[in-house]
N, C-alpha and C positions, 0 to 999 in steps of 0.2 A: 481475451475478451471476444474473439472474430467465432471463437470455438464456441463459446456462451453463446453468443447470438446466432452463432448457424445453429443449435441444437435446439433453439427455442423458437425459430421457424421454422423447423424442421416438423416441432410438437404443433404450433398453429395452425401452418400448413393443411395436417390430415383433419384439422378442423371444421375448412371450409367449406361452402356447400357443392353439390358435384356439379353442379353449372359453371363454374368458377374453373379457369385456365388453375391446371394442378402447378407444384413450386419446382423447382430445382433448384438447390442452394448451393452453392460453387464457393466455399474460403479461397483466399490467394494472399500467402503471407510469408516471409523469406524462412521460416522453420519447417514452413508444411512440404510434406514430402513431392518430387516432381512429378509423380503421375497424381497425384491431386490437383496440383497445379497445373497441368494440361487439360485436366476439366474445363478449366471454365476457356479455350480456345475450342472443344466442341462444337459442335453444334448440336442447338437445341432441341429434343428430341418434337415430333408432333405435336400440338397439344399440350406443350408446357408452356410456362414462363421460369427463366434462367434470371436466380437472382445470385450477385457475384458480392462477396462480404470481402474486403479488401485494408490493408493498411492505407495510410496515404505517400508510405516508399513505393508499394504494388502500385498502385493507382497514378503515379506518376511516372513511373519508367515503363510501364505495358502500353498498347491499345489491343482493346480487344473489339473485335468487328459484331457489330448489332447491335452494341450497345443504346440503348432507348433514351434512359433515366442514369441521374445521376445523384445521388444523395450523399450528402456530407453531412459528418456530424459537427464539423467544425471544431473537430479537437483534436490534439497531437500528444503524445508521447515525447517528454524532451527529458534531455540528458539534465538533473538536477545534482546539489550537493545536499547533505542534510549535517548542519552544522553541530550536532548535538548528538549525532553519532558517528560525526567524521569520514561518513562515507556517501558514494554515487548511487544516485537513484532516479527511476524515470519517473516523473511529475506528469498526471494529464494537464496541459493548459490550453486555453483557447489559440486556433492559429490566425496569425495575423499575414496581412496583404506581404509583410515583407518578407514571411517562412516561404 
C-alpha cells in the first residue's frame, strides 16, 4: 500500500504548480531494500519538500531528523484468523490508545 501511495504522489506531485516547493517521496518499510531506506536519513535536497510514506513498525522504531508534520492514518495491519478458510491473515483495523 506505501508503494500505491508513493506512486500516486509521485503522479500528483509533477502536477503542481512551479511556484510550489517540488516533492520528494521517501517509502520506509521493513521489505524495501536498504539503500532505499537510507533515503529518507538524507537530507533534503534545495528546494524540495521530503515526504516519508512509512509503516507504523518504521514510524516507531526510527527518528528521523527534520521531521516537520506528522500524519497518521490511524490504521494498522493486524495479525487476523479467517474462520472459514482456516487460515492467518492481516486485517486493516483501526489502532487504539493501547496498540
Amino acid at each position: 500500500e506505501i508503494e500505491g501511495a508513493e506512486a500516486l504522489m509521485t503522479k500528483r506531485a509533477r502536477l503542481l504548480p512551479a511556484e510550489v516547493q517540488k516533492l520528494l517521496v521517501c517509502p520506509i518499510f521493513s521489505a524495501l531494500d536498504n539503500a532505499k531506506q537510507y533515503e529518507v536519513f538524507a537530507p533534503t535536497p534545495p528546494g524540495m519538500r521530503k515526504v516519508i510514506l512509512a509503516t507504523n513498525i518504521a514510524e516507531s522504531s526510527i527518528t528521523i531528523p527534520g521531521v516537520k508534520y506528522v500524519v497518521d492514518t490511524g490504521l494498522a495491519k493486524m495479525r487476523g484468523y479467517k474462520a472459514t478458510s482456516g487460515m492467518e491473515c492481516l486485517v486493516v483495523v483501526p489502532i487504539s490508545k493501547q496498540q
